[in-house]
Backbone bond lengths (Angstrom), bond angles and torsions (degrees), N, CA, C in turn:
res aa  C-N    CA-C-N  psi(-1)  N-CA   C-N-CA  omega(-1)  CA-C   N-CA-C  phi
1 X - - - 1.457 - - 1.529 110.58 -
2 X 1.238 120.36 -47.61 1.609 134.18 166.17 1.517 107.18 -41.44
3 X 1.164 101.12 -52.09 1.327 102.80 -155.77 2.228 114.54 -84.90
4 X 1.265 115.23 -13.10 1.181 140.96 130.71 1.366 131.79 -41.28
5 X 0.976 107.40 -40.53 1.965 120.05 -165.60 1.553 80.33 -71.17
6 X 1.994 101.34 -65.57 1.289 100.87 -155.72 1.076 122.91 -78.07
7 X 1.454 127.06 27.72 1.389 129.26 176.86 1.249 98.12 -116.72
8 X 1.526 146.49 -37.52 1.310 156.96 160.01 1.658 100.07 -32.91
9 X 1.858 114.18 -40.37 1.360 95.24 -144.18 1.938 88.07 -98.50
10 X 1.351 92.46 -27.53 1.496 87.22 172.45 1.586 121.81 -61.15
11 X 1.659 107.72 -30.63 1.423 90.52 175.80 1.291 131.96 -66.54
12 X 1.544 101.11 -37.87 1.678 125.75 165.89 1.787 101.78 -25.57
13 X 2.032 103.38 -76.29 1.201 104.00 170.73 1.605 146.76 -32.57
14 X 1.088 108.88 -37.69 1.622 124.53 -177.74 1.419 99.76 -76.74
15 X 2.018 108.96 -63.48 1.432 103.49 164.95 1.794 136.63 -22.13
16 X 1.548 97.96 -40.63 2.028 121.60 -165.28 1.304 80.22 -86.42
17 X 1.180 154.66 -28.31 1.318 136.55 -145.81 1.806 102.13 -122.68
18 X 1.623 113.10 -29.45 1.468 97.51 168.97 1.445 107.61 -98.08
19 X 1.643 126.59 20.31 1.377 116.80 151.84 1.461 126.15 -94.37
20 X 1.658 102.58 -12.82 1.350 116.92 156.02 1.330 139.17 -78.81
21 X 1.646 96.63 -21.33 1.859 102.25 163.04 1.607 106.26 -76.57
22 X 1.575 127.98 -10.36 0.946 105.00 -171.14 1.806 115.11 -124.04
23 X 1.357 88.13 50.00 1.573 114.60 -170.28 1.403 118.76 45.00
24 X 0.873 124.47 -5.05 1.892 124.64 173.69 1.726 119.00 -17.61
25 X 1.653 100.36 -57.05 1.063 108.92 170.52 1.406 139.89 -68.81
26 X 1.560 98.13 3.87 1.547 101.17 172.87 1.405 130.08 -116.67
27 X 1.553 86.85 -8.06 1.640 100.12 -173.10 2.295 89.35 -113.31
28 X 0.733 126.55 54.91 1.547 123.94 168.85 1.313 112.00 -97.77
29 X 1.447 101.80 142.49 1.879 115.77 -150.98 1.910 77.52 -141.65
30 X 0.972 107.65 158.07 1.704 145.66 -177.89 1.401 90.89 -81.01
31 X 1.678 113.31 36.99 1.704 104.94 172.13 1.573 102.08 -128.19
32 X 1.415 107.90 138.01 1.704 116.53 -166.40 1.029 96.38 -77.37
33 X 1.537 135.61 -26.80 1.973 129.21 167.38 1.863 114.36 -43.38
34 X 1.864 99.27 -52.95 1.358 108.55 173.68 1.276 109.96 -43.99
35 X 1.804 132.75 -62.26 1.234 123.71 -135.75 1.910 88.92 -104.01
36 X 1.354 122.52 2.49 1.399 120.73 -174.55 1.861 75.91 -88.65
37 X 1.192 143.28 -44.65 1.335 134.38 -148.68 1.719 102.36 -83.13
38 X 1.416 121.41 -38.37 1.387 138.76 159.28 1.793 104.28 -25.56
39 X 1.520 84.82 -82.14 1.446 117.22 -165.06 1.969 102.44 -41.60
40 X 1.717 115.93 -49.92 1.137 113.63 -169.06 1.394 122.92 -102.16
41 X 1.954 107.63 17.06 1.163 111.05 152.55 1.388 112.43 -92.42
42 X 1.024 126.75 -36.07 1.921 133.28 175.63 1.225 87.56 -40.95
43 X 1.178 111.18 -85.35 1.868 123.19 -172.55 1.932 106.78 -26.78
44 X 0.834 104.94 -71.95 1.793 116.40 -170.63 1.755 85.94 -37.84
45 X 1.250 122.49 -46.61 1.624 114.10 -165.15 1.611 114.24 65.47
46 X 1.108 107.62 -125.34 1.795 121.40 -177.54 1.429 104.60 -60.87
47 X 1.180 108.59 -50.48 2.401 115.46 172.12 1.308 103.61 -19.18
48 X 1.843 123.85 -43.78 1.194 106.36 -148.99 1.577 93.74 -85.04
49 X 1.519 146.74 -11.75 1.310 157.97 130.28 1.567 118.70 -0.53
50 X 1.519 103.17 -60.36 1.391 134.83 -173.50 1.498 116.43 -81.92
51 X 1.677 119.05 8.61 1.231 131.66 157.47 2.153 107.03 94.94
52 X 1.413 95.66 11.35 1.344 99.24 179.50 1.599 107.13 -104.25
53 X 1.344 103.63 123.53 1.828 123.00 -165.66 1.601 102.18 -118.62
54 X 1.382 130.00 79.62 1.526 133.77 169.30 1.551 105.48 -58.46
55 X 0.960 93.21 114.50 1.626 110.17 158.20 1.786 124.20 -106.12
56 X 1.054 134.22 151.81 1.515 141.88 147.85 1.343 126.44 -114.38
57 X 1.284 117.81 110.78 1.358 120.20 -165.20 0.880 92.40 -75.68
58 X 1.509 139.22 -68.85 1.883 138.46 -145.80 1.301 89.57 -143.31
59 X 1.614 110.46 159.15 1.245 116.39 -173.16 1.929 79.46 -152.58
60 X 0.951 122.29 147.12 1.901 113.95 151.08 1.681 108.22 -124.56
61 X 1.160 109.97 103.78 1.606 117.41 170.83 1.677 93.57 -56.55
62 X 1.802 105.01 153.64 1.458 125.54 169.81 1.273 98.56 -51.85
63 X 1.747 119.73 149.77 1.124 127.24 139.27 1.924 130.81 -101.03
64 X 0.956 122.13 141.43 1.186 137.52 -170.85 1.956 106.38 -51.39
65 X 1.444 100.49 131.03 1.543 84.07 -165.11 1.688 90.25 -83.35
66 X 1.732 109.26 -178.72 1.371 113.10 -160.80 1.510 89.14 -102.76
């Protein structure tokens, strides 16, 4: 179980750190494409290493009915 956590959290890590080599975190705008592109480089982890770059062009969150 230990030994799981800490491979989960390292991937997380590597993920936070090649979305931070690739400025994500500095240029973030109030757009759900931005934080879907955030979100699925963390996730990818080490992948993004291996020449795989997730992007989200458009996303449309629900709107509230009237």
């Amino acid at each position: 179980m230990r030994l799981s956590s800490l491979l989960v959290c390292a991937w997380l890590i590597i993920g936070a750190v090649a979305a931070g080599q690739r400025d994500y975190f500095a240029h973030v705008s109030n757009n759900c494409a931005d934080f879907g592109t955030i979100a699925l480089t963390v996730l990818a982890g080490p992948l993004n290493y291996t020449g795989l770059n997730p992007k989200v062009t458009s996303c449309e969150l629900p709107q509230p009915s009237p």
